[in-house]
C-alpha distance (Angstrom), angle and dihedral (degrees) to the residues before:
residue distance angle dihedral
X1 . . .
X2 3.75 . .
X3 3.67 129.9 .
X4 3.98 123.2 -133.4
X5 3.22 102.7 178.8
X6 3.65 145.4 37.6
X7 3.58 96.8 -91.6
X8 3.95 99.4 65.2
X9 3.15 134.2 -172.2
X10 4.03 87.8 20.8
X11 3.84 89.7 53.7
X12 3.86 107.4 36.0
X13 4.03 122.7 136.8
X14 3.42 89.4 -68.0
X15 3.74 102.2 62.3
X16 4.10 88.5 37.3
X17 3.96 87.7 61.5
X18 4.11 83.6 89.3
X19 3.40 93.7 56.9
X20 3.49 96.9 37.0
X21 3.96 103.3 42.8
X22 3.64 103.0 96.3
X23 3.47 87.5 57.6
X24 3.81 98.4 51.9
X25 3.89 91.2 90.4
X26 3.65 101.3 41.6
X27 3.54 87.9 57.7
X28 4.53 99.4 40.5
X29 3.69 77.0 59.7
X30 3.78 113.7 41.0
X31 4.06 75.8 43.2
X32 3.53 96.0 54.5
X33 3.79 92.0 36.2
X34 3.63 84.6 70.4
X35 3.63 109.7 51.5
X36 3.86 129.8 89.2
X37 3.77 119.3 -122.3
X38 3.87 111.5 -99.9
X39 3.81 142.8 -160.8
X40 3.41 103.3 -147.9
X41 3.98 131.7 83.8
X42 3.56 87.2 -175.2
X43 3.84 125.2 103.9
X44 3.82 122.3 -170.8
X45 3.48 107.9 166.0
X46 4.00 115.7 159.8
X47 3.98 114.4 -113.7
X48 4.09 117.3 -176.6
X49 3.78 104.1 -145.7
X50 4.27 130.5 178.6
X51 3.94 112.4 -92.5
X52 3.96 112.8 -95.8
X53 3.69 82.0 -112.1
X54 3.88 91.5 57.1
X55 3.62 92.7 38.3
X56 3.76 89.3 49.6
X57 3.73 91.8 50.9
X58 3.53 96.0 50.3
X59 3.48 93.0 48.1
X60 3.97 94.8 55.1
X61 3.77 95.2 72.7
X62 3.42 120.1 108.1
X63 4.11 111.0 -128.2
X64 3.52 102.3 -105.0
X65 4.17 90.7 59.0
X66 3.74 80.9 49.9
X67 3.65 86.2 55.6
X68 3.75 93.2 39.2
X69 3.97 94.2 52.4
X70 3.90 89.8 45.5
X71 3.72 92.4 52.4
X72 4.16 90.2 47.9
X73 3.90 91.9 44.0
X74 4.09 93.2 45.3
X75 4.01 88.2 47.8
X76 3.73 95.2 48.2
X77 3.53 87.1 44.7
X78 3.97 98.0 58.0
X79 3.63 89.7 36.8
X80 4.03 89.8 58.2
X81 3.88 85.6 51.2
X82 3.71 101.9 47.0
X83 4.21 82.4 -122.4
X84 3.82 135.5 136.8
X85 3.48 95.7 -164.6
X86 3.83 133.8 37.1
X87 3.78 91.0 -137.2
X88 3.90 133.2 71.6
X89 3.38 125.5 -177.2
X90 3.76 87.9 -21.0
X91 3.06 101.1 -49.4
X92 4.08 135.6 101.7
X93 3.49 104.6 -98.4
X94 3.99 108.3 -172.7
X95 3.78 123.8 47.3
X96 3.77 108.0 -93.0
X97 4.02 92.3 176.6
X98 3.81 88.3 105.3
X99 3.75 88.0 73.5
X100 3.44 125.9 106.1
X101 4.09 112.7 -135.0
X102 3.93 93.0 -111.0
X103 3.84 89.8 52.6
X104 3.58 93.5 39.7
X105 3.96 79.4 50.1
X106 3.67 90.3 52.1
X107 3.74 93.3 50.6
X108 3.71 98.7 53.4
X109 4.01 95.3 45.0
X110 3.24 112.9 26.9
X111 4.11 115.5 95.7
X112 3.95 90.4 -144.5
X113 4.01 85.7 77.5
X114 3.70 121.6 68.5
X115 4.37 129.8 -108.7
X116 4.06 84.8 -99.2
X117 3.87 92.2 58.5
X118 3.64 100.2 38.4
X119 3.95 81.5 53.5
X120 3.82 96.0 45.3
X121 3.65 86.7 47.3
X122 3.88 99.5 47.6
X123 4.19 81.6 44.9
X124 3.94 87.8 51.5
X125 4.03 94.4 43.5
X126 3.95 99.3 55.5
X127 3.99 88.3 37.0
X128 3.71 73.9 58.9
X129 3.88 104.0 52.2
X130 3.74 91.9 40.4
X131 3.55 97.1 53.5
X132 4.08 87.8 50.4
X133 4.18 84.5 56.0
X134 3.88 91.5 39.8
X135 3.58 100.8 84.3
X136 4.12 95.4 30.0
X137 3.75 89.6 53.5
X138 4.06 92.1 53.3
X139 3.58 83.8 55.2
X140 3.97 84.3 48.9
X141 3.93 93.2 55.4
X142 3.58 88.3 49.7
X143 3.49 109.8 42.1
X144 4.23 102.6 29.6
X145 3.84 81.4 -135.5
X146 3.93 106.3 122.9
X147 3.93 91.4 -175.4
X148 3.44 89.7 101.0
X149 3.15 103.8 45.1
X150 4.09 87.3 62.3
X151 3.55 97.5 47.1
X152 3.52 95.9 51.7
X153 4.31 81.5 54.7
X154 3.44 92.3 50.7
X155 4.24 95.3 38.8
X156 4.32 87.4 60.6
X157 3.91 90.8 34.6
X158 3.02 92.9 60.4
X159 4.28 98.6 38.1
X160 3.87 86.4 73.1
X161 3.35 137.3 101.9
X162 3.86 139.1 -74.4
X163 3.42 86.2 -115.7
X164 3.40 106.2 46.9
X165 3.86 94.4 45.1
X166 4.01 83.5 50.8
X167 4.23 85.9 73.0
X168 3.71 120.2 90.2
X169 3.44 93.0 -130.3
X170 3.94 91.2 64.4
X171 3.98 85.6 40.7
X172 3.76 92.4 52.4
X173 3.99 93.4 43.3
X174 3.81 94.9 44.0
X175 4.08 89.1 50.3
X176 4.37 85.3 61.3
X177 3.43 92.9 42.4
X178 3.47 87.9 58.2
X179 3.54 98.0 41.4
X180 3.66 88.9 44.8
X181 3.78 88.4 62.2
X182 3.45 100.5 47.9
X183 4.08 92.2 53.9
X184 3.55 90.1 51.3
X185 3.79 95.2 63.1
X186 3.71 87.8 70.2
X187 3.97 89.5 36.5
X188 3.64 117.1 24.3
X189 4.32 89.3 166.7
X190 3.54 101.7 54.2
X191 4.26 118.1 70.4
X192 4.26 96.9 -120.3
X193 3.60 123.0 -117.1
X194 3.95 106.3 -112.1
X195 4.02 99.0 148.6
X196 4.03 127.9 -129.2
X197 3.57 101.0 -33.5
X198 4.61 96.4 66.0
X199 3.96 110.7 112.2
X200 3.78 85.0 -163.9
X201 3.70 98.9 66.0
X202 4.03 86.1 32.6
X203 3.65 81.8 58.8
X204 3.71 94.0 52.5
X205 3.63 101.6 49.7
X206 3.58 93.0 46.2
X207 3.49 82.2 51.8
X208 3.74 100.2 46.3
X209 3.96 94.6 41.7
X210 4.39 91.5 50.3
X211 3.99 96.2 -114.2
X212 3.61 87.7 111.7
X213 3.96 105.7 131.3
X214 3.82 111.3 -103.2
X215 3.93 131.8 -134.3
X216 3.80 121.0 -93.6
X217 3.95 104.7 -92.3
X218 3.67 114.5 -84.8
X219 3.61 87.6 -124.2
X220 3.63 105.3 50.1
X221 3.63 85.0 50.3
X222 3.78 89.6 54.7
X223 3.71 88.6 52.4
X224 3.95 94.6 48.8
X225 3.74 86.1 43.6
X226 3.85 90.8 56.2
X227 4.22 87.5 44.0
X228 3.62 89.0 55.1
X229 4.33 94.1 46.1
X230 3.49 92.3 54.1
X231 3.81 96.3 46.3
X232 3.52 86.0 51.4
X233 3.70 90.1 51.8
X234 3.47 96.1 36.5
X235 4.59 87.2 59.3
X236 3.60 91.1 48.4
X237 3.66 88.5 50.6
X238 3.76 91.1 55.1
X239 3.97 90.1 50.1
X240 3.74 91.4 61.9
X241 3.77 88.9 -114.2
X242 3.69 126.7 119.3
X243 3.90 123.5 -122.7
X244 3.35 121.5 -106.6
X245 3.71 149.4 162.9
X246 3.80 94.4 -144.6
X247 3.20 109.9 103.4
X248 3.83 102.5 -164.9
X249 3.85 86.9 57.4
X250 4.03 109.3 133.3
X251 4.05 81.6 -178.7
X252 3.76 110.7 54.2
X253 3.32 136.7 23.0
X254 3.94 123.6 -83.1
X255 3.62 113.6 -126.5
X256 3.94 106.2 -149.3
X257 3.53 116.9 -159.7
X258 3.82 97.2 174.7
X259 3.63 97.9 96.3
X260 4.51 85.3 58.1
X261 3.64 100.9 113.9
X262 3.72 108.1 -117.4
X263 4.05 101.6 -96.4
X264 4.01 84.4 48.2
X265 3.75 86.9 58.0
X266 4.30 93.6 39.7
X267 4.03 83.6 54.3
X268 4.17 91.4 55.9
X269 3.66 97.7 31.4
X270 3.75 91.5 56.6
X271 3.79 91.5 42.7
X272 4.07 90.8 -122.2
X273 3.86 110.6 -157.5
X274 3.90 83.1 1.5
X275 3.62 83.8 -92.8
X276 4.13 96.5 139.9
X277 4.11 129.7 69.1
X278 4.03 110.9 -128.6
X279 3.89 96.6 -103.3
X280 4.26 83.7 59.5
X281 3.73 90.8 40.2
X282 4.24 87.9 48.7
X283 3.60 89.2 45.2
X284 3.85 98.6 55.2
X285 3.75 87.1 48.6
X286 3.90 94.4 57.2
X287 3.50 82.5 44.8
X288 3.55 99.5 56.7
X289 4.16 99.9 37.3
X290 3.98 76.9 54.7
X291 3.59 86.0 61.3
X292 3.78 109.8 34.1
X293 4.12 81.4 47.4
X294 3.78 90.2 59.7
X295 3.49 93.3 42.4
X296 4.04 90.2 49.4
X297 3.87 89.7 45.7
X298 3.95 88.9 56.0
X299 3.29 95.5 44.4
X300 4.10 93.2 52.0
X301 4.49 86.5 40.9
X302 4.28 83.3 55.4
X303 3.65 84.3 54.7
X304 3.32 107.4 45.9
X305 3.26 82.2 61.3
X306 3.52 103.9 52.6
X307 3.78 132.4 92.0
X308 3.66 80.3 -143.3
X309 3.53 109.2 101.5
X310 3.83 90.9 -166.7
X311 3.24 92.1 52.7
X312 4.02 110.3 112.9
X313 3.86 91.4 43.0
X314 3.99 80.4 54.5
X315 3.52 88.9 56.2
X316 4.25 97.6 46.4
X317 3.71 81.5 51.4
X318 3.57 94.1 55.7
X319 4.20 95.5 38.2
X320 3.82 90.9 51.3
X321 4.06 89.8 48.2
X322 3.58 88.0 55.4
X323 3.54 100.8 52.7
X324 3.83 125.9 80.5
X325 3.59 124.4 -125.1
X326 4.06 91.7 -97.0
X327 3.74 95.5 44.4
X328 4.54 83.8 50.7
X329 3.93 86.4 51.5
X330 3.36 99.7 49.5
X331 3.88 101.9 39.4
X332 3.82 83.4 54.0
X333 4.37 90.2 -116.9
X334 3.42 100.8 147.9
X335 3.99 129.7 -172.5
X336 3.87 84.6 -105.5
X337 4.03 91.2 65.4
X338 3.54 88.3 42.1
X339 3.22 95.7 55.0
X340 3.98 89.2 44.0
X341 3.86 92.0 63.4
X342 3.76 90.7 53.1
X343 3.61 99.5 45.3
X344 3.98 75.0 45.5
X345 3.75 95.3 54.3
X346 4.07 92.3 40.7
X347 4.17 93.3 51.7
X348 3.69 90.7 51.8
X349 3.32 105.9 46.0
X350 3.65 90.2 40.8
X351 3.68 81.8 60.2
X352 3.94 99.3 37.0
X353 3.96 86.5 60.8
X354 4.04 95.2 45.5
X355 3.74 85.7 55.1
X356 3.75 87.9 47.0
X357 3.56 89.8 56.1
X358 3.92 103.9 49.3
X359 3.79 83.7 59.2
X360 3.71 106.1 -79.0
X361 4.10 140.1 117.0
X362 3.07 137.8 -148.5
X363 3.72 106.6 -92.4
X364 3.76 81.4 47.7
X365 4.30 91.4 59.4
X366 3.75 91.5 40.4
X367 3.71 91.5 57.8
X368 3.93 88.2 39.2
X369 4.20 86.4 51.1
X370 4.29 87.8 44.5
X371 3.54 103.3 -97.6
């Protein structure tokens, strides 16, 4: 499960359900109140996971690696920032995204790592979870259709760790999920009734009442991005080899920013804090059209093989939802496209559900539109 406070995995979204519960129905309705009625039951929203090989790998590690690697990653981490702790005025202060969810795991429970890092780990865990829902419940808004939304919870659910899942709290929250699915067969429009224990409507109350958990400052990722540049420069150095963003050089060494999570690159490409030369800055934008090309390209090979013909501007929808403001500017996906896709999604299903009426079905319209 995911933590919400500093006290993870004893407080998670489970345990916040008491404090939380009397705003469970405010939110289902100011949610609901917000959506637009849909046709489709379908939901194909896009999700990057780990190869099974990766996965696999990961997984083969016995716990106290885990909690070896964590401590390594966590140390080199501080030590890049010139920090003590991972948190600053209560917030996580170093970028923990290089963690897998087992060592992030690790972190937040085991008693080997201080208060500070269980806290910057319980931070980094529902930060996590909510950006997983983020993009599914734009689609949500859009569509009315809360099958997405519950897929997507039970998709990262079930991504985590044998020892994560082994915790009642994930037991308990992976039971509603499930239940939440199976209600919404029958009633894809209305948010299920699954008690306490549901993430999802967690999620939307925290959501709805502003305690969601918010992204890393754009400028203390700038300044971790420029940390992590210069370390890079500083090993190639050391090698005898000359940075470079070539990557066919056989003379220098290639600095590869691909692996930068997507906010890292939005920080460089946008020259935060004017922190970053032009060939950097040009560098993290390749980067990151690389990346919001892949993710556009999966999102159209999902819908190709849909019977969803609104499938694709479901799946822009739930991209753009996922992305932060920076990571929007930088990619060049403006409000305009946004807004495309859901004018998009609104003409066709506005015409999927005339056909339906004269006396056709979907398959029958798809073939009709060339599919």
């Amino acid at each position: 499960m995911v933590a919400v406070s500093s006290t993870y995995p004893s407080t998670s979204y489970l345990s916040l359900a008491t404090t939380l519960a009397s705003t469970l129905n405010t939110a289902s309705s100011s949610t609901t109140s917000t959506t637009t009625a849909s046709t489709s039951t379908e939901a194909p929203a896009t999700a990057i996971t780990l190869s099974s090989a990766a996965q696999a790998a990961l997984a083969g590690k016995d716990f106290a690696t885990v909690v070896a690697d964590a401590k390594a990653k966590l140390a080199t981490l501080l030590s890049d920032a010139g920090r003590t702790s991972p948190l600053q005025d209560s917030k996580v202060a170093i970028d923990l995204s290089g963690l897998d969810q087992r060592e992030l795991f690790a972190m937040a429970s085991d008693d080997s790592f201080s208060a500070d890092a269980h806290t910057a780990a319980g931070m980094e865990m529902q930060r996590r979870f909510e950006n997983a829902l983020s993009g599914p419940a734009g689609v949500a808004q859009v569509t009315g259709n809360y099958t997405v939304l519950y897929k997507a919870a039970a998709s990262y659910l079930d991504s985590l760790g044998s020892e994560e899942k082994a915790g009642d709290d994930w037991i308990a929250g992976r039971a509603a999920v499930t239940e939440g699915l199976k209600q919404l067969q029958s009633n894809p429009k209305t948010l299920p009734d699954t008690g306490d224990a549901d993430p999802v409507q967690l999620y939307l109350a925290l959501v709805n009442t502003g305690q969601a958990q918010q992204q890393q400052d754009i400028a203390d990722v700038a300044t971790a991005a420029r940390s992590s540049l210069d370390s890079l420069y500083a090993d190639a150095i050391a090698k005898g080899k000359a940075p470079t963003f070539n990557s066919k050089t056989t003379t220098g060494t290639y600095i590869d920013m691909s692996g930068f999570a997507s906010r890292t690159l939005s920080a460089i490409a946008l020259n935060t804090g004017d922190q970053f030369s032009t060939a950097e800055a040009d560098e993290a934008k390749s980067a990151l059209r690389t990346k919001s090309g892949a993710a556009l390209l999966a999102g159209f090979q999902a819908a190709a093989k849909s019977s969803d013909p609104t499938a694709f501007s479901q799946n822009i929808i739930s991209i753009f939802g996922s992305m932060s403001a920076e990571e929007r500017q930088a990619a060049g996906w403006s409000d305009e496209f946004y807004q495309a896709a859901v004018q998009s999604y609104q003409s066709t299903s506005k015409l999927t559900q005339m056909f339906a009426d004269a006396g056709g079905d979907s398959t029958g319209f798809l073939s009709w539109m060339g599919k």
